[in-house]
N, C-alpha and C positions, 0 to 999 in steps of 0.2 A: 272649109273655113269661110266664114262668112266676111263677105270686103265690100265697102261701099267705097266709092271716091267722085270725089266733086271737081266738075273743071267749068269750064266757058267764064270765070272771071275777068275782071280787067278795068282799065279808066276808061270812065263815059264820061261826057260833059251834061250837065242837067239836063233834063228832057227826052237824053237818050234809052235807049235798050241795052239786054244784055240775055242770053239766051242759059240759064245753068243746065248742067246733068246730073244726073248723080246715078253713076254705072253701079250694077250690085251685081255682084258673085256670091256665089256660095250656097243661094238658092233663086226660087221664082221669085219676080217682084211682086208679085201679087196675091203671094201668100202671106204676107206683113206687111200691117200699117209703114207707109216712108210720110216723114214729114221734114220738112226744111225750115231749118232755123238762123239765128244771125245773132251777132255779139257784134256792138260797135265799142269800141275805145272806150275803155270806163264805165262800160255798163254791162247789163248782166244779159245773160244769154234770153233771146223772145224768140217766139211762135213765131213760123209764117204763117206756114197751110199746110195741112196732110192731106191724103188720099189715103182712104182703107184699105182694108184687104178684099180681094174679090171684087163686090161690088163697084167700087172706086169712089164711094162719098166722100164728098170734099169737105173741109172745115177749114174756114180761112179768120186770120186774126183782123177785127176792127179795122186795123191801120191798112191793111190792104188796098179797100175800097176798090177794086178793079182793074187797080195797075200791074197787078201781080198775079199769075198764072199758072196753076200745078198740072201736073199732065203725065202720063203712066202710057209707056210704050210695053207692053209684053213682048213681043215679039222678039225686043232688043235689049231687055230686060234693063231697062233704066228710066227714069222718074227726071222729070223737067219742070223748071220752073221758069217761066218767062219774065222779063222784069220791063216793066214799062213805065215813060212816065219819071223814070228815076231822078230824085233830088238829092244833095250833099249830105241831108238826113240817111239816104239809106246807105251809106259805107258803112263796111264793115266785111267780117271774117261770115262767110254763109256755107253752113254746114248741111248734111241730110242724117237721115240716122232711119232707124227701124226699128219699129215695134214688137215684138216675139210673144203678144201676150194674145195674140188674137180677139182684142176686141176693136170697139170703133175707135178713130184715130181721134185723138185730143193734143191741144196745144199747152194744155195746161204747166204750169213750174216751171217754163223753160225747157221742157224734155226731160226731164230727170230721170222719167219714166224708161226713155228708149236706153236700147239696150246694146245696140252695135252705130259706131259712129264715122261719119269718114272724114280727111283730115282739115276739111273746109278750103274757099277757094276765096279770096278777095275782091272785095268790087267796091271800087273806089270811083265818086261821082264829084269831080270838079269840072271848073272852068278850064 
């Protein structure tokens, strides 16, 4: 059975960090695209960044700009994303999900594409 789940959420105050995971069972992480996404309050589900399969090509969304970091442990089979930088604009519910189609990873439609999801972890950037 294939399980992702998402932790290292929490309140940061602007500027701060915040380290996600996103643990996968069920199989290698490196045999499907993982990409992490985010829904704030009232809007609709966006891209971050993926990592492929194999290889690990990255695809990060616009808004990113450099604040925001994916990263593929094999070993310990789970997928990270670093969050730097963080402003009140990025709260929100930030999920991972995986690709089963074996091609390159894309951000496109909000994920609609992915096909197993995990249950998301919240990060919330105030004062």
């Amino acid at each position: 059975q294939f399980q992702l789940v998402e932790s290292g959420g929490g309140l940061v105050q602007p500027g701060g960090s915040l380290r996600l995971s996103c643990a996968v069972s069920g199989f290698e992480v490196a045999t499907y695209a993982i990409g992490w996404f985010r829904q704030a309050p009232g809007k609709e589900r966006e891209g971050i960044s993926c990592i492929s399969r194999r290889s690990g090509g990255i695809v990060d969304a616009p808004f990113v700009q450099g604040r925001f970091t994916i990263s593929r442990d094999d070993s310990r089979n789970i997928v990270y994303l670093q969050l730097d930088s963080l402003q009140p604009e990025d709260t929100g519910t930030y999920y991972c999900a995986a690709d089963l189609s074996y091609r390159t990873c894309d951000l496109a439609n909000g994920g609609s594409h992915y096909d197993y999801w995990g249950q998301g972890t919240q990060v919330a950037v105030s004062q």
